[in-house]
C-alpha positions as a Markdown table, in Angstrom:
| # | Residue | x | y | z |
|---|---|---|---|---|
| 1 | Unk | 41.5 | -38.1 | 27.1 |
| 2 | Unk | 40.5 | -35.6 | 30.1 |
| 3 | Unk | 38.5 | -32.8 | 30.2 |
| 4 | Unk | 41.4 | -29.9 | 29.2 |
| 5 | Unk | 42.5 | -32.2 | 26.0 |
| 6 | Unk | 39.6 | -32.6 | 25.0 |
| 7 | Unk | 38.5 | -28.8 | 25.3 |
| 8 | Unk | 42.1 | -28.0 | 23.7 |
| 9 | Unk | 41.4 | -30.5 | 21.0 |
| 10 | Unk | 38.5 | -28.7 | 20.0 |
| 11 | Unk | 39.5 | -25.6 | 19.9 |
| 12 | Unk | 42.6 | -26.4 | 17.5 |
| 13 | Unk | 39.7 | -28.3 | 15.4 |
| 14 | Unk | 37.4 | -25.0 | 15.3 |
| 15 | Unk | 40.6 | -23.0 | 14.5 |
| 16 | Unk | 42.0 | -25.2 | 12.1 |
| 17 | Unk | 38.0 | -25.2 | 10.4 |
| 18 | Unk | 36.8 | -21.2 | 10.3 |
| 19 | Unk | 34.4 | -22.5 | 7.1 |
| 20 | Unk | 32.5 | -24.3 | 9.6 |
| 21 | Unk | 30.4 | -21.8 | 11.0 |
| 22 | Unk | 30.0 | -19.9 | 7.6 |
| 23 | Unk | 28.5 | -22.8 | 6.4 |
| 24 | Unk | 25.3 | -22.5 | 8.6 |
| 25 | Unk | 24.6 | -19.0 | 7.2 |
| 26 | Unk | 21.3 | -18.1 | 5.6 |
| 27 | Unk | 21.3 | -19.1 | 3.1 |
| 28 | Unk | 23.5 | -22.1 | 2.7 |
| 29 | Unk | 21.1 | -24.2 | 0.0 |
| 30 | Unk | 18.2 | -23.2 | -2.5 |
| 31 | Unk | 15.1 | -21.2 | -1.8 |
| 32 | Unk | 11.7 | -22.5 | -2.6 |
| 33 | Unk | 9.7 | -19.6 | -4.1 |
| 34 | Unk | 5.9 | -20.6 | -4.2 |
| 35 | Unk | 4.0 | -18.4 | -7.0 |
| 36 | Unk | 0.1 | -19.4 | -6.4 |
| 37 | Unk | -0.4 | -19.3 | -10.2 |
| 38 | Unk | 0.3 | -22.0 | -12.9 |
| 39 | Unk | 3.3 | -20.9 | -15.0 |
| 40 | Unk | 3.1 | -18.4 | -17.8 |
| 41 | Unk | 1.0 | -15.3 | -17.2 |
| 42 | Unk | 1.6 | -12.2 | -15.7 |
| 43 | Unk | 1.9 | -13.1 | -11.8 |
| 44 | Unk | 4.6 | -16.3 | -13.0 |
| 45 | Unk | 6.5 | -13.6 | -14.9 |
| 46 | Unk | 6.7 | -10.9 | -11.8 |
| 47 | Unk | 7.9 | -14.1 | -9.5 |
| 48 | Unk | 10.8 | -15.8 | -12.1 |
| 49 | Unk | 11.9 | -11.8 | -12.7 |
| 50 | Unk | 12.5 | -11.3 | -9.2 |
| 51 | Unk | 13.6 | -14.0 | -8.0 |
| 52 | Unk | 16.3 | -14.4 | -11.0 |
| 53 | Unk | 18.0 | -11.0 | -9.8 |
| 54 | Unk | 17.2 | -11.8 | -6.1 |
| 55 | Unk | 18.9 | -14.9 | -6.3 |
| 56 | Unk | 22.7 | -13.4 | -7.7 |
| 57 | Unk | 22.2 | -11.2 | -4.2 |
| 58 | Unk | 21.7 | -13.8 | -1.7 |
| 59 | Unk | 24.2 | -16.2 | -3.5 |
| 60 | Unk | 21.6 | -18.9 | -4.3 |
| 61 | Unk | 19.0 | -20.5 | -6.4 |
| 62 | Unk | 15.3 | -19.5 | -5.9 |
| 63 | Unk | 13.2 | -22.7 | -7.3 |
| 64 | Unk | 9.8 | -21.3 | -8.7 |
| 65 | Unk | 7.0 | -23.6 | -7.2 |
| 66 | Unk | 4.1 | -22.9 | -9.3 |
| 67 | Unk | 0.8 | -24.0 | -7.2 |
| 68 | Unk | -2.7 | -23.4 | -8.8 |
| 69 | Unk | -5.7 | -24.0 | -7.7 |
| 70 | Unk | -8.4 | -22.8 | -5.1 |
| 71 | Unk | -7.5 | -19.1 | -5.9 |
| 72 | Unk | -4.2 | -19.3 | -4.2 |
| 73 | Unk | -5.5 | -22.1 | -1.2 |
| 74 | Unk | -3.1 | -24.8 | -2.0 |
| 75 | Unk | 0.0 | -22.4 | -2.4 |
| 76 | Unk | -1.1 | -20.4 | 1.1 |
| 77 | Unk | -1.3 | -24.1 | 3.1 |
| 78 | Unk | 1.7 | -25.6 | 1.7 |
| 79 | Unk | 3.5 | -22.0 | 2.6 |
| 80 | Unk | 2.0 | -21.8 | 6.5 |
| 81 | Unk | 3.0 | -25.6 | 6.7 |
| 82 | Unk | 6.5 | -25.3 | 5.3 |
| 83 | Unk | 9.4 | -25.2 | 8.8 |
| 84 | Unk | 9.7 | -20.6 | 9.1 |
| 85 | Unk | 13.7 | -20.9 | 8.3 |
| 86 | Unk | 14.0 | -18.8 | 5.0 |
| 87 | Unk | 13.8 | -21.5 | 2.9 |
| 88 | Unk | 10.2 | -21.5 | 1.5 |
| 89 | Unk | 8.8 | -17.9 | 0.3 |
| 90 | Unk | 5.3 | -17.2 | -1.1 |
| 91 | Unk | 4.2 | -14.4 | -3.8 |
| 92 | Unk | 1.5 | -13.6 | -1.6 |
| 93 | Unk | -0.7 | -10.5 | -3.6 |
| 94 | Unk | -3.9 | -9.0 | -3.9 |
| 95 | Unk | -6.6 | -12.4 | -3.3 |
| 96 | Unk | -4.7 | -14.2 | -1.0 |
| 97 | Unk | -4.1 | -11.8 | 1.4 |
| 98 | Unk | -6.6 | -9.4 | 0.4 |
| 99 | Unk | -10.0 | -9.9 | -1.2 |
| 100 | Unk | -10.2 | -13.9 | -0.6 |
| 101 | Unk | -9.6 | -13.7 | 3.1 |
| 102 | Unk | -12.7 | -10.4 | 2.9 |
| 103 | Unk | -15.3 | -12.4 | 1.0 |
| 104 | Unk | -15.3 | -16.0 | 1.9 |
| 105 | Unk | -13.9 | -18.8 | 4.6 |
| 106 | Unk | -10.1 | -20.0 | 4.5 |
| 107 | Unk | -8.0 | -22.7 | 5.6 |
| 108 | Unk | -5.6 | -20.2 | 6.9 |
| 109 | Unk | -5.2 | -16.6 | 8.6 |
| 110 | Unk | -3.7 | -14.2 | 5.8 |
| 111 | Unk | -2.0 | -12.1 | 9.2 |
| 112 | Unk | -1.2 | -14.3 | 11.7 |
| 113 | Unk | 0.0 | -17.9 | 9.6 |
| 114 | Unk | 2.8 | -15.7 | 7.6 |
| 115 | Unk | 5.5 | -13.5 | 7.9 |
| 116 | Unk | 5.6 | -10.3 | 6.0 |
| 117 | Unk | 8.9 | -10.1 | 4.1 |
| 118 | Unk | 8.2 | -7.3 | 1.6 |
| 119 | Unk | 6.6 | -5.7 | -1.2 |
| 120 | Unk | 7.2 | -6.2 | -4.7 |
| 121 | Unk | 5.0 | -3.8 | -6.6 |
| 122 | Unk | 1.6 | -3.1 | -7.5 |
| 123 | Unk | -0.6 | -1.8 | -11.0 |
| 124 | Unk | -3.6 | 0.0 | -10.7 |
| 125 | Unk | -7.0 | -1.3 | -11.8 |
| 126 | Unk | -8.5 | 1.0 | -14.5 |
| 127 | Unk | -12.1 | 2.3 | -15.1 |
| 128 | Unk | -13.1 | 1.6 | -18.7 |
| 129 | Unk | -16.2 | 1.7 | -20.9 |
| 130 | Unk | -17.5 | 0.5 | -24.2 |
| 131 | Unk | -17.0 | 3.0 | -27.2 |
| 132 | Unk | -20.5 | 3.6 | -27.9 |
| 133 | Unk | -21.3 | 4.6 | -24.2 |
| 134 | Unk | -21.9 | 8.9 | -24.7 |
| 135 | Unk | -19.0 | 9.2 | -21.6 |
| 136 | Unk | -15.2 | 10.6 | -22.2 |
| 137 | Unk | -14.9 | 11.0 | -18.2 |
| 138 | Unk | -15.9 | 9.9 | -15.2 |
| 139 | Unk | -18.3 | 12.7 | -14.3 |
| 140 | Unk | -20.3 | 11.9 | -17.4 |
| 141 | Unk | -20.4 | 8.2 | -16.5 |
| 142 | Unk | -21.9 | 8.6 | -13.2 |
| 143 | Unk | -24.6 | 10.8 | -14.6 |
| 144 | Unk | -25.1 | 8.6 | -17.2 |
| 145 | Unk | -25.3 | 5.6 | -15.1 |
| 146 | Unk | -27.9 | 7.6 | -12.5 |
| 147 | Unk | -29.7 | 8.6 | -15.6 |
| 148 | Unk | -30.2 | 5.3 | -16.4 |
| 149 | Unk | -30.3 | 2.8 | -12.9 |
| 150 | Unk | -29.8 | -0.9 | -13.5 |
| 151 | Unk | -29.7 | -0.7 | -17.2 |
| 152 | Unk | -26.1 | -0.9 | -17.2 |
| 153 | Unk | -24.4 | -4.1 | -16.8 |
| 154 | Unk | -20.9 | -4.3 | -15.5 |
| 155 | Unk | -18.4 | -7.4 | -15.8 |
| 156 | Unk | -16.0 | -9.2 | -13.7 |
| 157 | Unk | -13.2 | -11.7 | -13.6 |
| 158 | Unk | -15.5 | -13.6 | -11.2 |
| 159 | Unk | -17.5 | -13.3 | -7.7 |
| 160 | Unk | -15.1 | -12.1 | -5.4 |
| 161 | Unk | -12.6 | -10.7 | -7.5 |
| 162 | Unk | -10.7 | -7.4 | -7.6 |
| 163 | Unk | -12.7 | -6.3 | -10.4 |
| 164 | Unk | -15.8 | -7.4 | -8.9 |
| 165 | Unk | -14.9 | -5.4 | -5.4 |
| 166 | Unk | -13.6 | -2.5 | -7.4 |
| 167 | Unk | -16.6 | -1.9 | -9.4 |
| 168 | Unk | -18.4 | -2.6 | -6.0 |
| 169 | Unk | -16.8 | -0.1 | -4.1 |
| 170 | Unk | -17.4 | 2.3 | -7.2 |
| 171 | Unk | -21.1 | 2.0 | -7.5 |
| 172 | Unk | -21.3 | 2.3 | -3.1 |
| 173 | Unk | -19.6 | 5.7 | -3.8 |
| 174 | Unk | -21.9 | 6.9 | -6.3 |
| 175 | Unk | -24.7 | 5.5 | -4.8 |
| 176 | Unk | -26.1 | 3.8 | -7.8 |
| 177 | Unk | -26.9 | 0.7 | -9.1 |
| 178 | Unk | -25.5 | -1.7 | -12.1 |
| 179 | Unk | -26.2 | -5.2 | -12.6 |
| 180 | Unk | -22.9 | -7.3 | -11.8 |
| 181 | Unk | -21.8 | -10.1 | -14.6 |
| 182 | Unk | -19.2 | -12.7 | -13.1 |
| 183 | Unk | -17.2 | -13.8 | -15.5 |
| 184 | Unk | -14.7 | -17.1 | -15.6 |
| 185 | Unk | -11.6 | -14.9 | -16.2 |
| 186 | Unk | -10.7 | -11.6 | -17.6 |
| 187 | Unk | -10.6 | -12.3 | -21.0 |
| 188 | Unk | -14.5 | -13.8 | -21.3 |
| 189 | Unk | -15.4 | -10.4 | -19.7 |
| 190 | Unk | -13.5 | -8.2 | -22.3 |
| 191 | Unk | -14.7 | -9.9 | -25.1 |
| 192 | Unk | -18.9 | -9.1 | -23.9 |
| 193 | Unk | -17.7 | -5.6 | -22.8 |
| 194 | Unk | -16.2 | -4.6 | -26.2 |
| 195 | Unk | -19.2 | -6.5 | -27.9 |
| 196 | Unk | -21.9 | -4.1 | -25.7 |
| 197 | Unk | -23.4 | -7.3 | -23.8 |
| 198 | Unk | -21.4 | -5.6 | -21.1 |
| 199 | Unk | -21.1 | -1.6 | -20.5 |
| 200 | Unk | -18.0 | -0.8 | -18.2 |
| 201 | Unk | -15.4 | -2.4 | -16.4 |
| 202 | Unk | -12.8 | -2.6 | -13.7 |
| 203 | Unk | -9.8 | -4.8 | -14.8 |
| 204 | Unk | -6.3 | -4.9 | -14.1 |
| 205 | Unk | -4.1 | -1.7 | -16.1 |
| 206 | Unk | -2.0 | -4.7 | -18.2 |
| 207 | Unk | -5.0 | -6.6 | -18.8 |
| 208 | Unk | -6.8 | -3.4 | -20.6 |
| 209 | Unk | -4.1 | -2.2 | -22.0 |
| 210 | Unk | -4.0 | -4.0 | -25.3 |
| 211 | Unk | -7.8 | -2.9 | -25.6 |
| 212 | Unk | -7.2 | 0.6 | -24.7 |
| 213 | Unk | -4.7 | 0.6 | -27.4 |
| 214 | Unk | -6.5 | -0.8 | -29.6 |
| 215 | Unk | -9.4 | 1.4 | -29.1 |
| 216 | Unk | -11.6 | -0.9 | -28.6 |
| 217 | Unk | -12.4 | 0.2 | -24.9 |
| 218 | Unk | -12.7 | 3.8 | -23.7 |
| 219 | Unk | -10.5 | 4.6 | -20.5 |
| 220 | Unk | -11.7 | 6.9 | -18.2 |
| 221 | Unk | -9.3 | 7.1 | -14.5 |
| 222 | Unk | -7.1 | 4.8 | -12.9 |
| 223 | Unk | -7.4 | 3.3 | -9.3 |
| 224 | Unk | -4.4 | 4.5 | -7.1 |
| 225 | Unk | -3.3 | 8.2 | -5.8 |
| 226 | Unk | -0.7 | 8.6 | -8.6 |
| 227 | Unk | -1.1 | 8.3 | -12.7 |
| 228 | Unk | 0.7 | 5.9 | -13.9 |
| 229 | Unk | 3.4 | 6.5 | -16.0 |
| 230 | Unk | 2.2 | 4.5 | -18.9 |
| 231 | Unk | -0.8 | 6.6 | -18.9 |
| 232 | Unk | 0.1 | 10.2 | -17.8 |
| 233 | Unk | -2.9 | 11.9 | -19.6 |
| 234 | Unk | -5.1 | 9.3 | -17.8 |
| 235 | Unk | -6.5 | 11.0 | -14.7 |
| 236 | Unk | -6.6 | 9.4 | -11.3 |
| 237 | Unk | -10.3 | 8.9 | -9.5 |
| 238 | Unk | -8.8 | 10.6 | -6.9 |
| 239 | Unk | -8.5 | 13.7 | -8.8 |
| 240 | Unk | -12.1 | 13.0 | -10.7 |
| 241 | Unk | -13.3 | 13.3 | -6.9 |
| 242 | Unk | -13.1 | 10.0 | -4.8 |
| 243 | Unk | -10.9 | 11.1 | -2.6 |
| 244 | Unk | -8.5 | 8.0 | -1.4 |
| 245 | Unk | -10.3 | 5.5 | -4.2 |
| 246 | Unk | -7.0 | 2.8 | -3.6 |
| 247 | Unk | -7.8 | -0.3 | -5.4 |
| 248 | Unk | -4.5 | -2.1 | -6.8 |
| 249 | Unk | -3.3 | -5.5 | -7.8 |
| 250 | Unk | -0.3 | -6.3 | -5.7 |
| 251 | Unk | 2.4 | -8.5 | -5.1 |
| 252 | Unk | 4.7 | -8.8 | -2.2 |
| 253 | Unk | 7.0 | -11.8 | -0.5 |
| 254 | Unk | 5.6 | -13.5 | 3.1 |
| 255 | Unk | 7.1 | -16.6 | 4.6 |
| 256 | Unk | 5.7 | -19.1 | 7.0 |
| 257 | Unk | 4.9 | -17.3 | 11.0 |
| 258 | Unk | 7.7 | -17.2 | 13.0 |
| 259 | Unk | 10.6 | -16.4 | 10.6 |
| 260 | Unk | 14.0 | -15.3 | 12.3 |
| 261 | Unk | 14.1 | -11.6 | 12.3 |
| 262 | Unk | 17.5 | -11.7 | 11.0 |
| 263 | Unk | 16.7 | -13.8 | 7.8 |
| 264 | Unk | 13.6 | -11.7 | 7.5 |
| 265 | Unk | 15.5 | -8.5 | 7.7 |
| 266 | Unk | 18.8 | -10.2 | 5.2 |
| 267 | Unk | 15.6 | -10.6 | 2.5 |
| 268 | Unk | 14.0 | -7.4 | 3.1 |
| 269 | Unk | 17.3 | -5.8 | 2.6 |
| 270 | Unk | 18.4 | -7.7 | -0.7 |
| 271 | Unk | 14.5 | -7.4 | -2.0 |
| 272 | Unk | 15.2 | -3.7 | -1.2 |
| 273 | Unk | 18.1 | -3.9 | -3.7 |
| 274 | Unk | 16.4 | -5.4 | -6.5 |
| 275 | Unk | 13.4 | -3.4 | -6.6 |
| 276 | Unk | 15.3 | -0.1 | -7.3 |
| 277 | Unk | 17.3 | -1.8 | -10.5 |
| 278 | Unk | 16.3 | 0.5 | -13.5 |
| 279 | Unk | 16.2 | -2.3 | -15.5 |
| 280 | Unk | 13.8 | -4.0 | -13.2 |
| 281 | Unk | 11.6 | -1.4 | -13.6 |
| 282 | Unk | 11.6 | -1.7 | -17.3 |
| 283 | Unk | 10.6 | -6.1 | -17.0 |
| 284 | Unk | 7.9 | -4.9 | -14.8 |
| 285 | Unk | 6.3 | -2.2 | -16.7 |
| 286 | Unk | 5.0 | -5.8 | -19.5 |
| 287 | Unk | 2.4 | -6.0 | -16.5 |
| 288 | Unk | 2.5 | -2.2 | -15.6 |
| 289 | Unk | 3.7 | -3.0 | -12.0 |
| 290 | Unk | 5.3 | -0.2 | -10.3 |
| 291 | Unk | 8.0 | -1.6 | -7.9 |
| 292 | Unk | 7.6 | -0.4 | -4.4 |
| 293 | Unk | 9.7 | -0.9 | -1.7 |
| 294 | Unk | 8.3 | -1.6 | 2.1 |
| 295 | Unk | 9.8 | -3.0 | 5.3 |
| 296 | Unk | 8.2 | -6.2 | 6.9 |
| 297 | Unk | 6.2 | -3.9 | 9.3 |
| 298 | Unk | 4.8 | -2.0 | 6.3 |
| 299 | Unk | 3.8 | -5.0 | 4.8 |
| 300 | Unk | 2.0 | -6.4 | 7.4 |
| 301 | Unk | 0.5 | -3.2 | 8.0 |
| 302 | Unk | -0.5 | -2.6 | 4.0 |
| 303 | Unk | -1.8 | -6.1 | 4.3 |
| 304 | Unk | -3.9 | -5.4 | 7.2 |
| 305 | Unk | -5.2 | -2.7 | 6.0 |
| 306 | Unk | -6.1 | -3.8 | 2.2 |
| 307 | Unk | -8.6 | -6.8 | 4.0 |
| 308 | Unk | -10.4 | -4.3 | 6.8 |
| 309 | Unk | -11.0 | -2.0 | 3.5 |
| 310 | Unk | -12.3 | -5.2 | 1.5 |
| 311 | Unk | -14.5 | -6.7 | 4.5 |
| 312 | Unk | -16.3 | -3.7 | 5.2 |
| 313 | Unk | -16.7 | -3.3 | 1.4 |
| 314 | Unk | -18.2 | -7.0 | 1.5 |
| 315 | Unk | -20.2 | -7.0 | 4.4 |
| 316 | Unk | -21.8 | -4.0 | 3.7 |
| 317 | Unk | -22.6 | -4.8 | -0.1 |
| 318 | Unk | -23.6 | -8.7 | 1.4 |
| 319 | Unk | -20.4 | -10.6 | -0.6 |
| 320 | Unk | -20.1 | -13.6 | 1.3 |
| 321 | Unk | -18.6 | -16.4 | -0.9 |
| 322 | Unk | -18.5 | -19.9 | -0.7 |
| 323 | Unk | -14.9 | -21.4 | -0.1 |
């Protein structure tokens, strides 16, 4: 066969075969979505929720790849390691590319070994106090707490965590001092906190929520520039005045460095779509998570900016954590 049969040969072949090429498009087999949490919980629940709706978009499967351990290590490694083609995602949020990369040493660079894809949604942390504290608002805690320096106690969800930083960043605004309780987990912390051991507390909005209504904890503000609609009486601590007090649990979407800006932009653009589902809304509001729509470049830039706020935070209140 010479050169013009075989050109003309393969020309009636591509025209005889227009699937061909369609078959190579993104995506053209499942997606491996990597939630760096062991299944059940709030986190698992925001990636399966997602992903479900995300998934009738794109026209294929999203696989949940629950990875534990190491705060979100293991899941962050396998993701930066994983070829950049579309087809391995991460639920990056709030201590893997936020607080852990501020206080401690990692095996990977939370900006430059991912792509940013976009944002799922975020829930404010709230400020709240044991009943028998004499405080209804924030302006009466912080004179309680000067009243009384380092006789208060404070607990966490650990060294390191977003209800350590919070409470941190609180006590660096007022200028005050409380004794800091790690705690393994959120629930240890609440138990002490509504028992007195423990006098205040920064946790997670869904975390408190069955406490608050409960009444077993008194809330005071929410983190955040907004109140959230769960909680409209509920004053910011923006408006109790700390002006630009942003402290959130978030959740967004990254991808291995070096992602195709067209399958970046093809995810962006169906995330988009999902997030502004009423009914979307409503499954998110179990872990009070208001969806929030961002382009890659605000991603990376939110990103950015949420681990410069928590490493000055750290280095000037000396949190330096082992890894």
């Amino acid at each position: 066969m010479n050169r013009r049969e075989l050109l003309g040969t393969l020309a009636a072949l591509a025209a005889a075969s227009p699937g061909l090429h369609a078959q190579t498009a993104y995506p053209n087999k499942a997606i491996r979505y990597i939630v760096p949490v062991a299944a059940g919980g709030g986190s698992d629940m925001v990636g399966r929720t997602v992903t479900e709706r995300w998934g009738k978009l794109l026209g294929q499967t999203f696989v949940v790849d629950n990875q534990g351990g190491g705060g979100g290590v293991i899941a962050c490694q396998s993701t930066m390691r994983a070829a950049p083609d579309g087809y391995t995602l991460l639920q990056g949020y709030v201590a893997t590319h936020g607080t852990s990369p501020a206080t401690r040493r990692l095996p990977y660079d939370a900006v430059k070994d991912f792509t940013p894809v976009g944002m799922i949604g975020a829930t404010p942390n709230v400020l709240v106090v044991n009943t028998n504290l004499p405080v209804t608002n924030v302006a009466e805690f912080v004179a309680y707490v000067k009243k009384n320096p380092g006789k208060l106690s404070y607990g966490s969800a650990g060294q390191g965590s977003l209800t350590h930083l919070t409470m941190e960043l609180f006590k660096q605004q007022i200028n005050s001092f409380m004794v800091h309780i790690p705690y393994r987990g959120i629930a240890p912390a609440f138990t002490d906190l509504m028992g007195g051991q423990t006098q205040a507390m920064f946790p997670g909005l869904a975390a408190a929520t069955p406490h608050i209504r409960s009444g077993r904890v008194r809330p005071l503000a929410v983190t955040g520039l907004a109140r959230h609609p769960q909680y409209k009486d509920l004053p910011t601590l923006d408006e109790a005045g700390f002006k630009g007090f942003d402290a959130q649990q978030w959740y967004g979407v990254v991808g291995p460095a070096g992602m195709p800006a067209a399958v970046v932009k093809q995810l962006n653009d169906t995330l988009a779509t999902v997030l502004r589902a009423p009914d979307l809304r409503e499954k998110l509001s179990i872990e009070a998570i208001e969806p929030i729509v961002m382009s890659p470049e605000q991603l990376g830039d939110f990103i950015k900016t949420d681990i410069a706020r928590w490493t000055a935070l750290a280095r000037a209140r000396n949190i330096q954590l082992e890894s």
